[in-house]
RODO-2510 file (C-alpha; in nm, 4 decimals, decimal comma):
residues 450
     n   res          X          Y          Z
     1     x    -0,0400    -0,3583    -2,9060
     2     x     0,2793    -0,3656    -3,0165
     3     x     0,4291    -0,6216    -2,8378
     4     x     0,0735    -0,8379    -2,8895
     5     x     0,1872    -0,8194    -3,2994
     6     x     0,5490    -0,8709    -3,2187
     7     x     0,7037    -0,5704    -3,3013
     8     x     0,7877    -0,4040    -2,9751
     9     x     1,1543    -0,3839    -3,0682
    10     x     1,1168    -0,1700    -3,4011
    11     x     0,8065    -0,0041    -3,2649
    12     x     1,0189     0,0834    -2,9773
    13     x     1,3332     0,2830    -3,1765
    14     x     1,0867     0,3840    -3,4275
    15     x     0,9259     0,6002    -3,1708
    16     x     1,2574     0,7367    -3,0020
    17     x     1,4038     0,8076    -3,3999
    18     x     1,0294     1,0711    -3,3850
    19     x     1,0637     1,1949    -3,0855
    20     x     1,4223     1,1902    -2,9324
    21     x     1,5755     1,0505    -2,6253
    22     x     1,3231     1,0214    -2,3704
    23     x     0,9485     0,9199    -2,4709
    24     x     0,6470     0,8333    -2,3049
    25     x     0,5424     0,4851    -2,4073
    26     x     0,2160     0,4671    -2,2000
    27     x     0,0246     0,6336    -1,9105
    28     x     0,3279     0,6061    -1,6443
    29     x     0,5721     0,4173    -1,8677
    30     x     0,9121     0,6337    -2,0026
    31     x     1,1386     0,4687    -2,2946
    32     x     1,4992     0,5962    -2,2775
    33     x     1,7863     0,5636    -2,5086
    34     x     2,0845     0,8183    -2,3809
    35     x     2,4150     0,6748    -2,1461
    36     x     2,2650     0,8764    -1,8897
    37     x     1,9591     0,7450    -1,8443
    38     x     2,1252     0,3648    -1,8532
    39     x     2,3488     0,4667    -1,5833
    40     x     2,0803     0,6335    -1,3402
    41     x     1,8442     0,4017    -1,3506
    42     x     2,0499     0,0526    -1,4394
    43     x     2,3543     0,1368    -1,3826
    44     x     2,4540     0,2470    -1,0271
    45     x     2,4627     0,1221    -0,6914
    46     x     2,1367     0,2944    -0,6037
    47     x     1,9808     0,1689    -0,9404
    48     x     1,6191     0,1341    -0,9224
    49     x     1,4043    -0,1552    -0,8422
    50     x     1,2581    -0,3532    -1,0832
    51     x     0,8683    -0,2650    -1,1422
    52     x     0,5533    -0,5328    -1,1072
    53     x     0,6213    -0,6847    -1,4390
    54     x     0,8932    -0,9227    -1,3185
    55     x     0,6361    -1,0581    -1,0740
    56     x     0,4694    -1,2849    -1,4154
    57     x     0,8407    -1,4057    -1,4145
    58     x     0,7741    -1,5898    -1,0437
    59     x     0,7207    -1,9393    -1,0230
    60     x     0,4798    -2,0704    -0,8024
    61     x     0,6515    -2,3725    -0,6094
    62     x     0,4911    -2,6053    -0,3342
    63     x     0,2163    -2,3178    -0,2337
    64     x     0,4795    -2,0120    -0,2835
    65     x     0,6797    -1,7948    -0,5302
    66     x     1,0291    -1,9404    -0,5808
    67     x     1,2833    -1,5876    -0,6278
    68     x     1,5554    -1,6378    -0,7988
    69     x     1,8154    -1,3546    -0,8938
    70     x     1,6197    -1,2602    -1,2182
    71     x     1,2901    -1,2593    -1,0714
    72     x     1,3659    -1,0770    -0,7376
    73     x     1,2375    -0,7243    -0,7431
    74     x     1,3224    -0,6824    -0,3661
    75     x     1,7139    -0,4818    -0,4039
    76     x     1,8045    -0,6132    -0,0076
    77     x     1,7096    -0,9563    -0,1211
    78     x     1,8559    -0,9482    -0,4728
    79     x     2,1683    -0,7868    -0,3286
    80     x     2,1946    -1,0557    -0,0218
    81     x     2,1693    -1,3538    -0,2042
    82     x     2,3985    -1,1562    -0,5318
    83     x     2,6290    -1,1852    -0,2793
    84     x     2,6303    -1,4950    -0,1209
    85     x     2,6376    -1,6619    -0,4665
    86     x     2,8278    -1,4320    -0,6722
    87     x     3,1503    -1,6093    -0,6180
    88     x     3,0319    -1,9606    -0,8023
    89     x     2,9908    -1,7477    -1,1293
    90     x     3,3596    -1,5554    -1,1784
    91     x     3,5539    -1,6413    -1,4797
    92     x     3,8169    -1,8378    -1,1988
    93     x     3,4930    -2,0657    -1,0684
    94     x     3,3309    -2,1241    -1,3970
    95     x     3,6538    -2,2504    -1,5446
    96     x     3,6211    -2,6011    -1,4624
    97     x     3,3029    -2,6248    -1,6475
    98     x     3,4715    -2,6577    -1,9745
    99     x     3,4599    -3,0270    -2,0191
   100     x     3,0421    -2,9857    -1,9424
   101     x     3,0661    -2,7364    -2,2840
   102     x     3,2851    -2,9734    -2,4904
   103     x     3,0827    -3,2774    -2,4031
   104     x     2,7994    -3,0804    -2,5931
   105     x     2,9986    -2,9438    -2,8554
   106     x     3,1235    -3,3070    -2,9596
   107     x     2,7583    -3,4270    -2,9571
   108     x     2,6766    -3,1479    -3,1421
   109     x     2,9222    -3,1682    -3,4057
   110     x     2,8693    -3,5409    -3,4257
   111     x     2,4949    -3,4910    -3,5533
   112     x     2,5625    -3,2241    -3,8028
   113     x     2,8796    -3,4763    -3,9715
   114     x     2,6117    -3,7671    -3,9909
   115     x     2,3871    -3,4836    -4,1513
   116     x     2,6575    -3,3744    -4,3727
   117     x     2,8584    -3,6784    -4,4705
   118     x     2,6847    -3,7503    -4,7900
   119     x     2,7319    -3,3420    -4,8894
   120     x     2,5591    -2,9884    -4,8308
   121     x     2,2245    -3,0649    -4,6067
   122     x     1,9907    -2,7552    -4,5798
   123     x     1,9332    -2,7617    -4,1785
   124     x     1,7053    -2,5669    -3,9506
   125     x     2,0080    -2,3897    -3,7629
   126     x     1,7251    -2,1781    -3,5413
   127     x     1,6365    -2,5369    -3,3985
   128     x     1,9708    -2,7072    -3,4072
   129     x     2,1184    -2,4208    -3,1773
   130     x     1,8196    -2,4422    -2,9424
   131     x     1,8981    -2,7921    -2,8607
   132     x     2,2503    -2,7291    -2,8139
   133     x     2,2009    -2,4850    -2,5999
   134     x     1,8834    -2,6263    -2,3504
   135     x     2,1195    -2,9408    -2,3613
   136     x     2,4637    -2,7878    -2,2628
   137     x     2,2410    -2,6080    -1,9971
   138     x     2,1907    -2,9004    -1,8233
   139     x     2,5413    -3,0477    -1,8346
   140     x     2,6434    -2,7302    -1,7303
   141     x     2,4061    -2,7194    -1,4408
   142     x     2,3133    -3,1009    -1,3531
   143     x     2,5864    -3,3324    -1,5700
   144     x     2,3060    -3,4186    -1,7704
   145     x     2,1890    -3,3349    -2,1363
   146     x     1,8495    -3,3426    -2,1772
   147     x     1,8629    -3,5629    -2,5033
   148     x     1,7666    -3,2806    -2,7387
   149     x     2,0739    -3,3018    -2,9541
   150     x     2,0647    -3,7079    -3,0275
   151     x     1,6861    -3,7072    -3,0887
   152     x     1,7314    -3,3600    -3,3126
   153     x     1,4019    -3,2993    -3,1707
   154     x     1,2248    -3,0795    -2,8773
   155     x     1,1933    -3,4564    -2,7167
   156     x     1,0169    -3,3334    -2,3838
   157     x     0,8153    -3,0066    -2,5378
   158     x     1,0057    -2,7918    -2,3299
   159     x     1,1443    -2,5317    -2,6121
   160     x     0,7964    -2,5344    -2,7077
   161     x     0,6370    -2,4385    -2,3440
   162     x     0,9265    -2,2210    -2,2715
   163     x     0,8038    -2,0243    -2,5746
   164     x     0,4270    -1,9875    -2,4975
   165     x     0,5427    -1,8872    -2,1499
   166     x     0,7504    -1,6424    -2,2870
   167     x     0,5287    -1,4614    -2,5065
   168     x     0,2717    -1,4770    -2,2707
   169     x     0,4925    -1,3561    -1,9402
   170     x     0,5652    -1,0304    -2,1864
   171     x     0,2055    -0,9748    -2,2641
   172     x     0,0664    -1,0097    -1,9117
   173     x     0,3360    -0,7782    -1,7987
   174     x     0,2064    -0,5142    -2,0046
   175     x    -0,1532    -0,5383    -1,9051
   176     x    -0,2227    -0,5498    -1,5720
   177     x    -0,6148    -0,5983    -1,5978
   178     x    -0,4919    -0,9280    -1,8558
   179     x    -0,3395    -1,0151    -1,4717
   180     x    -0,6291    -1,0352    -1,2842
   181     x    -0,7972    -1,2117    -1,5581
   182     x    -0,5390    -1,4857    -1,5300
   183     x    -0,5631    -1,4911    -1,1621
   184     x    -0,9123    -1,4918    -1,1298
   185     x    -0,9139    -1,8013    -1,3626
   186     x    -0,6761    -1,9837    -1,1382
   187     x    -0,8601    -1,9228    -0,8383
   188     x    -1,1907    -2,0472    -0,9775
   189     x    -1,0482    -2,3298    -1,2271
   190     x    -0,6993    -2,3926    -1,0387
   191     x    -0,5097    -2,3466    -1,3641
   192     x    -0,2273    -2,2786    -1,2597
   193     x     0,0180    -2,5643    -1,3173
   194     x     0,3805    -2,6068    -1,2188
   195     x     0,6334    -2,5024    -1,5043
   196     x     0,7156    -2,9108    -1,5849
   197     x     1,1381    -2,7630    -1,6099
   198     x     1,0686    -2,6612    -1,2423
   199     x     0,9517    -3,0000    -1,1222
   200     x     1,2500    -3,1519    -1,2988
   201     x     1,5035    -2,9250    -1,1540
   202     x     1,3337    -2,9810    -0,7868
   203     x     1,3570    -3,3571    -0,8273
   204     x     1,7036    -3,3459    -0,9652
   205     x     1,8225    -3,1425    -0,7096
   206     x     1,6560    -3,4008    -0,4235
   207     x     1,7895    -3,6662    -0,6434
   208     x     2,1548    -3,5491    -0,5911
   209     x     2,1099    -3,4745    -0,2098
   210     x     1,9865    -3,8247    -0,1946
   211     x     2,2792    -4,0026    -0,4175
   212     x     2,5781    -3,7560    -0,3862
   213     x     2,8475    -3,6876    -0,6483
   214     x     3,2001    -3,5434    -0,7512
   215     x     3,0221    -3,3904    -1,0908
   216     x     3,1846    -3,0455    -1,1537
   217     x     2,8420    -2,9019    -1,2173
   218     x     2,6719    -2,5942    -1,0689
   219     x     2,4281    -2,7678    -0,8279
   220     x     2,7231    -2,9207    -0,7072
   221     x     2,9022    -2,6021    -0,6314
   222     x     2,5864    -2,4344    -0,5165
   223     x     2,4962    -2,7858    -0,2190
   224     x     2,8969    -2,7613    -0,1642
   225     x     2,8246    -2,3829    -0,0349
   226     x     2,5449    -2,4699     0,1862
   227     x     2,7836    -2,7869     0,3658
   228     x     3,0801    -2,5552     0,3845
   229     x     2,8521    -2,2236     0,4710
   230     x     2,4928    -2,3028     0,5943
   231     x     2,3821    -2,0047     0,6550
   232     x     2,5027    -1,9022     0,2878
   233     x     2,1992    -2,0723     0,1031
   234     x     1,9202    -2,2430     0,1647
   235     x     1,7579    -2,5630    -0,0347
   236     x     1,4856    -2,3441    -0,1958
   237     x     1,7094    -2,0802    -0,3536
   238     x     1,9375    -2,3567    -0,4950
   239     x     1,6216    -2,4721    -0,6421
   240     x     1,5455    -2,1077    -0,7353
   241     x     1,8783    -2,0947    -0,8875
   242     x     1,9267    -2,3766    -1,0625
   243     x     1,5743    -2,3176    -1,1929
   244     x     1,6487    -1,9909    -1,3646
   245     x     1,9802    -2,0789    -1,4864
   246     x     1,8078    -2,3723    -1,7106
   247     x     1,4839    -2,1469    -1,8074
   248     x     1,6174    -1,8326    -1,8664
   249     x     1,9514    -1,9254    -2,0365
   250     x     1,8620    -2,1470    -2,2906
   251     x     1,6671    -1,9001    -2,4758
   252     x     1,8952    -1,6225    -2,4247
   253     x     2,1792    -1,7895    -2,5535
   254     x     2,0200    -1,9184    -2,8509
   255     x     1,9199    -1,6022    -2,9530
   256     x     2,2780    -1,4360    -2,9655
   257     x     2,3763    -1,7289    -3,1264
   258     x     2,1936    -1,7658    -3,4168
   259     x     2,2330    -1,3860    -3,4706
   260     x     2,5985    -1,4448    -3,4948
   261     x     2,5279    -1,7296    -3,7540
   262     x     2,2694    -1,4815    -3,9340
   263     x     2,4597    -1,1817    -3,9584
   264     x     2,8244    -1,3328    -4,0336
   265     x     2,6718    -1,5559    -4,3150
   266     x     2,4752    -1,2327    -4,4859
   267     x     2,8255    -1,0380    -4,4570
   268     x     3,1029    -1,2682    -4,6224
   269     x     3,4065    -1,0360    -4,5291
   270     x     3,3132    -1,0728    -4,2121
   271     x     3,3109    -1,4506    -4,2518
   272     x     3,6303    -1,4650    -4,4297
   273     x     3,7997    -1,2687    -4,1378
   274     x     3,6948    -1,4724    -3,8980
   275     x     3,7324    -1,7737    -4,0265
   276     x     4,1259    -1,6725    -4,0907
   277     x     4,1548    -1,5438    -3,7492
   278     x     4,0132    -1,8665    -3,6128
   279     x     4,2204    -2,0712    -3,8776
   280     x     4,5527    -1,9077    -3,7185
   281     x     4,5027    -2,0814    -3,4199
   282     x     4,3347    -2,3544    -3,4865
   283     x     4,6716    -2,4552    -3,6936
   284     x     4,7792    -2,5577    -3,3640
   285     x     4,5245    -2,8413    -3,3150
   286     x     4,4466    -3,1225    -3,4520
   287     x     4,0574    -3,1583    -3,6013
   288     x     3,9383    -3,3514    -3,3271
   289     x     4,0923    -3,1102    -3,0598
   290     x     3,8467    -2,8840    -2,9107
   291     x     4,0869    -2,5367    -2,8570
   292     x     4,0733    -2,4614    -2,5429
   293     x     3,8227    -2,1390    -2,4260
   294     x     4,1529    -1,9534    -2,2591
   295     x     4,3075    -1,9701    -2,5763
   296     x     4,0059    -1,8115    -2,7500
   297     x     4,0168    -1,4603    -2,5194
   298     x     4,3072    -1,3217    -2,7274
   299     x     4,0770    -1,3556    -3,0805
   300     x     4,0063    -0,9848    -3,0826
   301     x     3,8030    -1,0144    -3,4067
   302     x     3,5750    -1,3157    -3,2198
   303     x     3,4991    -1,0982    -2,9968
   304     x     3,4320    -0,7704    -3,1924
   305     x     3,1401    -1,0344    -3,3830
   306     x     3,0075    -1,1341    -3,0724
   307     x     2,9892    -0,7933    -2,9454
   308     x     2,8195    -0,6502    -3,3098
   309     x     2,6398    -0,9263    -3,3082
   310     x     2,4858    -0,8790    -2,9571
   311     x     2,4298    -0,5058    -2,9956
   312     x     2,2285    -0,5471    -3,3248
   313     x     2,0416    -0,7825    -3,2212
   314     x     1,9265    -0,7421    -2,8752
   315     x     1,8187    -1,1151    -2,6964
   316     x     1,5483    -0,9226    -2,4914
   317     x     1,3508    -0,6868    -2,7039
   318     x     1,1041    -0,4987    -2,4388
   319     x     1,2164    -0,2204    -2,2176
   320     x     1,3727    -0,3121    -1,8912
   321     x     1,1595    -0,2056    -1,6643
   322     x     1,2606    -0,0390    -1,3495
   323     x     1,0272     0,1985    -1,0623
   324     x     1,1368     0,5583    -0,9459
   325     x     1,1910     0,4906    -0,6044
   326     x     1,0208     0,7474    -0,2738
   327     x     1,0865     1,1252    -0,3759
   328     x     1,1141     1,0651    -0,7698
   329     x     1,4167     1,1632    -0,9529
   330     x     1,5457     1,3604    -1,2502
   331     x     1,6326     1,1923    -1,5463
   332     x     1,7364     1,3886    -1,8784
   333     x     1,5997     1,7156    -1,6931
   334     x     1,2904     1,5448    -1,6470
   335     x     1,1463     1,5365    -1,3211
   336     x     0,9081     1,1850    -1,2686
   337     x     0,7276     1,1210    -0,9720
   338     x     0,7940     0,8163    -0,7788
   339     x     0,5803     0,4940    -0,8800
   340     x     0,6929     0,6212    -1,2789
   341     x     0,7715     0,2998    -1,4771
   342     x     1,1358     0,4105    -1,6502
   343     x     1,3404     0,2084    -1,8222
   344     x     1,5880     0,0887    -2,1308
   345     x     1,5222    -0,1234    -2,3865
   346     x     1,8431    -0,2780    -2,5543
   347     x     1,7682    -0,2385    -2,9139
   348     x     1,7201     0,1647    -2,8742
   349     x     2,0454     0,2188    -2,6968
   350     x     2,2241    -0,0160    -2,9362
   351     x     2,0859     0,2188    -3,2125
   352     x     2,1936     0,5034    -3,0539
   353     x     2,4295     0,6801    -3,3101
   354     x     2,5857     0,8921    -3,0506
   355     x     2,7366     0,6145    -2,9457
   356     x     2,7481     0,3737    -3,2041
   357     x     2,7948     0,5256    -3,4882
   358     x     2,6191     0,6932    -3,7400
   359     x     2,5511     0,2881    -3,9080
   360     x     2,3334     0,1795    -3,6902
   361     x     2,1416    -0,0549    -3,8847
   362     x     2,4830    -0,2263    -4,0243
   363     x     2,6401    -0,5220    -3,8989
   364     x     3,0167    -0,4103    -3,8760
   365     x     3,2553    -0,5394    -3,6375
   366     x     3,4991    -0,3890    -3,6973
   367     x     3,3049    -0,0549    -3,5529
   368     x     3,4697    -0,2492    -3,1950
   369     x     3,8450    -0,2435    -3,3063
   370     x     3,8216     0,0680    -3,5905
   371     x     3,7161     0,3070    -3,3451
   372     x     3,8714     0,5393    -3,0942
   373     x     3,9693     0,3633    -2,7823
   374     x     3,6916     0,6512    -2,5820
   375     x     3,4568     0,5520    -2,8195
   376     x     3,5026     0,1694    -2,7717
   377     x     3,5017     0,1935    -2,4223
   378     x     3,1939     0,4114    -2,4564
   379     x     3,0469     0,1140    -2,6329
   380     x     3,1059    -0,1070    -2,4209
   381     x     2,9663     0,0501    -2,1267
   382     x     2,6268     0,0867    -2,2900
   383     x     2,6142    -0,2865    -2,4636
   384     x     2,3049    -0,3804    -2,2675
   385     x     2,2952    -0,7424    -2,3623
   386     x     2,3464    -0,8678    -2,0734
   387     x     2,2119    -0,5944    -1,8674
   388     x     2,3979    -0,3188    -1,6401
   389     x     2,5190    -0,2048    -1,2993
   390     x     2,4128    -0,4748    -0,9811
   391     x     2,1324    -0,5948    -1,2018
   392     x     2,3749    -0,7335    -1,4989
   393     x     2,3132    -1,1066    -1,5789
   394     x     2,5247    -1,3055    -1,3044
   395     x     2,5471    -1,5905    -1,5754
   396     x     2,7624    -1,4051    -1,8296
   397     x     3,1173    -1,5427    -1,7376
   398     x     2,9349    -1,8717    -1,8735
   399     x     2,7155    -1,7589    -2,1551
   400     x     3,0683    -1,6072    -2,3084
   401     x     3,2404    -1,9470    -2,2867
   402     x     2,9570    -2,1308    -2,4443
   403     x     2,9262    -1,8642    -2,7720
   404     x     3,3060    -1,8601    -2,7928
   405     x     3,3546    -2,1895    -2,7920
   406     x     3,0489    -2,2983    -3,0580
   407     x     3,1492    -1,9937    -3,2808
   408     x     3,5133    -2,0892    -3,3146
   409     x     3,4052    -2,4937    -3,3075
   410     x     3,1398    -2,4688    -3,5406
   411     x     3,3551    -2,2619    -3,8256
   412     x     3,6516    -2,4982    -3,7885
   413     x     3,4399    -2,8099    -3,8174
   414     x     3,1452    -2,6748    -4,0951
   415     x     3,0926    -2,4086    -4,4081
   416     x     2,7820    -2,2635    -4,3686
   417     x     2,4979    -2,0136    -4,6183
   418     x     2,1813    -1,9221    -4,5655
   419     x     1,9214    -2,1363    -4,7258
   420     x     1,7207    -1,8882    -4,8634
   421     x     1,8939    -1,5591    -4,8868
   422     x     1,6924    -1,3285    -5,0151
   423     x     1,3965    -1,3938    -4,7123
   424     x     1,4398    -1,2568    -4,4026
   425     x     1,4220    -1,4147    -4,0783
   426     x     1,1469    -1,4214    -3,8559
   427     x     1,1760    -1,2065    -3,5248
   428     x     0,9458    -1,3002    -3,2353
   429     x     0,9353    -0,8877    -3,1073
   430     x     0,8260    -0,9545    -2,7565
   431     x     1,0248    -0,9865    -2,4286
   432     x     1,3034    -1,2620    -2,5445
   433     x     1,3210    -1,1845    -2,9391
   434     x     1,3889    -1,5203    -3,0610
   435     x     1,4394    -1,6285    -3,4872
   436     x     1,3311    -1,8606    -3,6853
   437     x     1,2980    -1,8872    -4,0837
   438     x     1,6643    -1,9995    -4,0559
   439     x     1,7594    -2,2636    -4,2626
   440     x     2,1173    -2,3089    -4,3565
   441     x     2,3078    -2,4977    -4,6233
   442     x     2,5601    -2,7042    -4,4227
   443     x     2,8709    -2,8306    -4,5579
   444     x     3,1738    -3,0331    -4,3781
   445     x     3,4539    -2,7664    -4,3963
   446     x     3,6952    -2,9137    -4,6006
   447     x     4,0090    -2,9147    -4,3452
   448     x     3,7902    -3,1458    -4,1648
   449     x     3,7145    -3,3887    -4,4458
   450     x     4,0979    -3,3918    -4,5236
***
């Protein structure tokens, strides 16, 4: 019920606030919120396998599921291919995407200056950073936005399906009988119909076996791995990958976004010390210079926002959940039986005050460069953002440059407040917790007007 009325997140560290570190959130389902817990079942090598509700996240494609890395719950599979692909996504190989992110970024800051030139221009900034980011996905991926950013609009629906599927995918995954009820629909109505980003990605990725090119893009590194390594990959898991890359991450990445716009504009020393942080450096650039992401990995105040900003707001806001494998295991002093669905949910460990601090609930920064080095390396090792141990989010090394680079671009080049202030946001509280209700007043920052 909770995560049918969208508040599965608060529900969630409501419950472990009442009852402590380990609770029982249903009939074989255990919420957890200590270190311990993350690291036994997330966190090491023999970290448990993900549980039935990841099969709702499988695409059906030409008769059969199409795994990817998220979807997988298989841990020989998931390892195997983790392997064979890992090496396209270090900080090294991702590196020469950069010019993908700054082709977006210049759109991007194009259509907010024809918003802005005539003054302030109250803009939806939920929307605004969903097209950015659906549209730097596929530069990133294919070398080609998908025209969200110069039509300011969801052009194809996607955003808009992607959502529905979303909310949906989390509420099937909690009721298994709501399952068979969708499958027993397909089989008699054939309902079931092809996710349209899936047939795009599968034509795009016959399109560029077909006609061949030099684009520094992922598809291209992942087809370059198959010619060089054939046995490394085959065509249906570089349409599996590519796939997930463009459906998972645009959502994901919007979300920590606009919480970084959300919670620095509500907190204006935080704004003014990041804005004279990124000021510093952007002294050495001229206004229509893009700085450089390697240059941006020394702003230790950037990163303590983006960090805050990703533990307060969690992008996923239901529990990760993971199986006890053949012979059960003891969690907390808790013995569970194998088949027990266990698991973590981001915003409870992020509001864990053992680790965090006894503030919680306040968006502070500084609570990553303030604090004892153990304690910020205790932080760090239980920011579940972007997930733990051999499950953590392969993608990261590229989500990081993207924030970084639309943070520091988007202060230099724009002044931004909340619309309306005293209202809240609106929080979808199901499995990706996206916002909306967030109109901002948008102003050309005046270095770039002079």
């Amino acid at each position: 019920m909770a995560v049918y009325k969208d508040e599965m997140p608060r529900k969630n560290v409501e419950v472990h606030k009442k009852y402590g570190s380990v609770v029982r959130i249903g009939p074989k389902h255990v919420s957890f919120s200590s270190p311990e817990a993350l690291q036994t079942i997330h966190g090491n090598r023999q970290a448990f396998p993900k549980s039935d509700f990841y099969k709702q996240t499988v695409a059906q494609f030409e008769g059969l599921p199409l795994y990817n890395l998220f979807s997988i719950q298989d841990i020989d599979y998931h390892t195997s291919l983790k392997k064979r692909i890992g090496g396209l996504y270090t900080k090294a190989a991702v590196a020469d995407l950069e010019p993908n992110i700054d082709a977006c970024l210049k759109v991007f800051k194009s259509e907010l200056q024809k918003m802005t030139q005539e003054g302030p221009a109250s803009i939806d900034m939920s929307l605004w950073v969903h097209l950015f980011s659906f549209d730097c996905l596929g530069e990133l991926n294919i070398s080609k936005p998908f025209g969200f950013l110069k039509s300011g609009t969801d052009i194809t629906g996607w955003i808009r399906g992607s959502d529905r599927l979303l909310i949906m995918t989390g509420l099937y995954a909690q009721a298994p009988f709501l399952q068979w009820i969708q499958k027993m629909m397909e089989a008699v109505w054939g309902m079931r119909k092809t996710n349209p980003i899936l047939l795009k990605t599968s034509s795009l990725v016959q399109e560029r076996i077909k006609m061949p090119t030099s684009a520094p893009d992922m598809l291209n590194k992942f087809l370059n791995l198959q010619e060089s390594q054939p046995d490394k990959i085959t065509r249906r898991e570089i349409t599996g990958s590519v796939y997930i890359n463009l459906m998972a991450g645009h959502d994901v990445l919007a979300v920590t976004i606009r919480a970084i716009l959300y919670y620095v504009a509500r907190t204006p020393s935080v704004e003014a010390k990041l804005r004279d942080e990124i000021a510093a450096l952007s002294s050495r650039y001229t206004a229509s210079e893009l700085i450089p992401y390697s240059a941006l990995m020394d702003l230790k105040y950037l990163d303590a926002v983006i960090n805050e900003s990703l533990r307060i707001h969690g992008n996923l806001g239901l529990v990760n959940e993971r199986v006890v494998p053949k012979g059960g295991a003891v969690i907390e002093g808790y013995k569970l039986p194998a088949g027990t669905i266990v698991g973590i949910n981001p915003w409870v460990i992020h509001r864990n005050p053992e680790i965090f601090g006894p503030d919680v609930e306040v968006f502070r920064p500084a609570r990553w460069i303030d604090s004892p080095e153990e304690q910020i390396n205790e932080m760090k090792r239980n920011l579940f953002s972007f997930g733990a141990g051999p499950r953590m989010c392969i993608g990261k090394n590229i989500a990081m440059m993207q924030i970084c680079k639309f943070i520091v671009e988007f202060y230099r080049a724009f002044d931004a407040k909340l619309s309306h202030p005293e209202q809240e946001w609106h929080v979808v509280g199901n499995w990706v917790t996206k916002q909306s209700n967030m109109d901002m007043e948008i102003t050309q920052h005046k270095e770039t007007l002079s």
